[in-house]
C-alpha positions in Angstrom: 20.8 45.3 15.9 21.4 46.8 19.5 22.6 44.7 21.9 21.8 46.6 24.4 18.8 47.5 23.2 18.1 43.7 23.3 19.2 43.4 26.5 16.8 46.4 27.8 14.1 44.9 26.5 14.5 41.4 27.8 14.9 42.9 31.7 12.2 44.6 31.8 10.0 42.0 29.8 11.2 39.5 32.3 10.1 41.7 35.2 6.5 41.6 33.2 6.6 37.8 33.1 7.3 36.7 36.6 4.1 38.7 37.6 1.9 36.8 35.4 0.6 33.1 34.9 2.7 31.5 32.3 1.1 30.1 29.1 -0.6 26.7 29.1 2.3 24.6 27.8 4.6 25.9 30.0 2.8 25.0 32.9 2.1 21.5 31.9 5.6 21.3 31.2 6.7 22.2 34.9 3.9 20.3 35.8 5.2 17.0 34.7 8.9 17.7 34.9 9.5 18.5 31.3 8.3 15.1 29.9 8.5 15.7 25.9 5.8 13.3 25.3 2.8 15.3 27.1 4.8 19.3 25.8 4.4 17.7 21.7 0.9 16.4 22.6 -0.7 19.8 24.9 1.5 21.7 21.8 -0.9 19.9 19.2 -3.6 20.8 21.7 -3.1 24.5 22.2 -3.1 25.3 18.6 -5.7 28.1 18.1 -7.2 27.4 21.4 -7.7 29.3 24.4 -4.8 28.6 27.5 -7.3 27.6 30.0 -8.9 25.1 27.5 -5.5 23.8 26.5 -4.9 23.1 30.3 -8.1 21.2 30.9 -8.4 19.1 27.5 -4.5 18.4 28.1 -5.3 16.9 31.8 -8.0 14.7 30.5 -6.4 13.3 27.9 -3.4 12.3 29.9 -5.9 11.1 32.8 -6.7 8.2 30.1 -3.2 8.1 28.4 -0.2 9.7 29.0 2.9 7.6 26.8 3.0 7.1 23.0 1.5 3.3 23.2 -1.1 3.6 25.6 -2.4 6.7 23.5 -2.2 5.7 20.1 -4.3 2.5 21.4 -7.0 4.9 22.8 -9.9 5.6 19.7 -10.5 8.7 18.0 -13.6 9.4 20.1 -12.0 8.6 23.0 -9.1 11.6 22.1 -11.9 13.8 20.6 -14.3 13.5 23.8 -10.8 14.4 26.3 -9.7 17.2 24.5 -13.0 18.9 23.2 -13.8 21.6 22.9 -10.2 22.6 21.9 -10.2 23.9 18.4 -10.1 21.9 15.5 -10.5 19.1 18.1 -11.6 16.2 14.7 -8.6 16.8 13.5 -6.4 16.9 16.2 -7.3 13.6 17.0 -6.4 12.2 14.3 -2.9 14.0 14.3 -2.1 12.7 17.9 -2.8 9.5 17.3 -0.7 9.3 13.8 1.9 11.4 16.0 1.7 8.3 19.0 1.8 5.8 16.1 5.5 7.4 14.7 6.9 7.9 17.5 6.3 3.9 18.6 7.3 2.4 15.2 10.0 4.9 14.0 11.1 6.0 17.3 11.2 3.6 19.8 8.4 5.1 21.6 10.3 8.1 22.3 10.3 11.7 21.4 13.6 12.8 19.6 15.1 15.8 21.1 16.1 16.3 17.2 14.4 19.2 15.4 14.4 17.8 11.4 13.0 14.3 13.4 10.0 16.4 15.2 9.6 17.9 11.7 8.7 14.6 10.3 6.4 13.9 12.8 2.7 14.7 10.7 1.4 17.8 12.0 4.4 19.3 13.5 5.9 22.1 12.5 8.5 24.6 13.6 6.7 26.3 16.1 5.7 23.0 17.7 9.2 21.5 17.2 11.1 24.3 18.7 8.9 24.3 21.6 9.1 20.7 22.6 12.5 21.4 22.2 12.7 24.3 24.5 10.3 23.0 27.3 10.8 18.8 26.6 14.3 18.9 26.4 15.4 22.4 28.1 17.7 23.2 24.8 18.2 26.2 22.9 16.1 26.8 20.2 13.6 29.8 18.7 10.3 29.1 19.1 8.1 31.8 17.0 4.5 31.7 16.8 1.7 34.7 16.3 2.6 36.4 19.0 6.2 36.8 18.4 6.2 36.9 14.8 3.9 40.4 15.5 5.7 41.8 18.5 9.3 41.5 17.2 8.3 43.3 13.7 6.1 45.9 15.4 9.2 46.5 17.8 11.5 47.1 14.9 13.8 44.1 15.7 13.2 42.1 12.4 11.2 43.1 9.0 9.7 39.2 8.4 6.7 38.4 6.4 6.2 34.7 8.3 7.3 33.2 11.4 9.5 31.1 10.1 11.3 34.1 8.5 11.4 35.8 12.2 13.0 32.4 13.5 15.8 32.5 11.6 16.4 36.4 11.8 16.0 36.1 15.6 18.5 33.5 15.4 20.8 35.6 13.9 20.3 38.6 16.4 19.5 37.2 19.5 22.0 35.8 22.1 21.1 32.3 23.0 21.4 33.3 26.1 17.6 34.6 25.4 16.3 32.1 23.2 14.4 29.5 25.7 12.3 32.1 27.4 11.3 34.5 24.4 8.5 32.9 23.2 7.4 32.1 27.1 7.7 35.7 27.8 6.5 37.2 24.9 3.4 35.0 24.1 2.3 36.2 27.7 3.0 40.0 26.9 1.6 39.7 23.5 -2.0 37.9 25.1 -2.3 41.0 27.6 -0.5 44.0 26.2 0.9 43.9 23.1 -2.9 42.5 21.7 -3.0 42.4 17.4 -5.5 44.7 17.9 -5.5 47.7 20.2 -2.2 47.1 21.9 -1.7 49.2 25.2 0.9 50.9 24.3 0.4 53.6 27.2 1.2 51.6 29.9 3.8 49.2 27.8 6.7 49.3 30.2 9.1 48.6 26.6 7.3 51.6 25.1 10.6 53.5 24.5 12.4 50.6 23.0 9.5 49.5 20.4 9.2 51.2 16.9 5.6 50.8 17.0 5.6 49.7 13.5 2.4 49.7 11.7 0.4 51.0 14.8 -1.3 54.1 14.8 -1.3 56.2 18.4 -5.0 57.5 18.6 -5.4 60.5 21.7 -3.5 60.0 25.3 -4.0 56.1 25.8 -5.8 54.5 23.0 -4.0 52.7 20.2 -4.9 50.6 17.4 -2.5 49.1 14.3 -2.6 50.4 10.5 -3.9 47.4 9.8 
């Protein structure tokens, strides 16, 4: 892979970013000064769920809890009532309060800034452990979820099948310089311009730099992917 390339296409990406409102987790993470206890839980919380929702049903949960004791002790209805409507909100419930429960008995009540320890966690995966990683503990690690899983195949950087194969290719390409704000910058881009469906590629300032892989340019300024 291009370095420079890479480079190119972080600038200007970054220049994208610091015009727009970051996603949810991020700002609940600047919010309360990277605490990894409330980044894991509004992580669990964001999962196929609107930003703005993920911001509101995070708030009110942590208005009635906000450390591992207090909120395994609240009831399910209690969690499911704070955080609805946020997809999947049953279940989630029940994760966060099994996640509360480990962290008290296997982990002294707090978060390990360890990513096979997040792992074990129940409901955790990579994604989620990389990014409590990234925004709890401010350490290098590849987060890679939807977003970047599509953008960095459809710009040509890495030919993955899952997002756990893109993790570990990006880790092999990009400098870690890069790795902490990558998924931060390109979640935003990939919510407003490079959409799964009908990306803009006509104003995409990273147009010259993207393959456009498995997207199909359709007249002067509308696109739509293959598939």
């Amino acid at each position: 892979m291009n370095t420079a390339k890479i480079d190119e296409f972080y600038s200007l990406l970054e220049d994208y970013y610091f015009s727009q409102r970051p996603p949810s987790v991020t700002q609940i993470s600047d919010r309360c000064k990277k605490d990894p206890f409330r980044v894991l839980i509004s992580t669990i919380i964001s999962l196929r769920t609107k930003d703005s929702v993920t911001l509101k049903a995070s708030e009110s949960l942590f208005e009635l809890a906000a450390e591992p004791v207090k909120m395994m002790n609240l009831s399910e209805d209690e969690i499911i009532n704070a955080i609805y409507p946020a997809g999947f909100y049953r279940r989630k419930a029940v994760t966060i309060k099994d996640i509360c429960k480990d962290i008290v008995e296997r982990f002294d009540g707090k978060v390990p800034a360890d990513l096979d320890k997040l792992l074990s966690l129940k409901g955790v995966g990579r994604k989620t452990a990389n990014l409590v990683l990234v925004e709890g503990f401010e350490m290098d690690a590849v987060c890679v979820d939807t977003h970047v899983h599509r953008i960095c195949n459809r710009a040509g950087f890495v030919k993955t099948k899952t997002p756990d194969e893109t993790e570990m290719r990006l880790r092999e390409i990009l400098p870690v310089k890069y790795w902490k704000k990558w998924n931060e910058m390109l979640v935003s881009y990939g919510q407003k311009v490079c959409k799964p469906r009908g990306p803009t590629c006509s104003s995409c300032k990273l147009f010259h730099l993207c393959d456009k892989v498995g997207v199909k340019i359709k007249g002067d300024s509308h696109e739509t992917p293959d598939r």
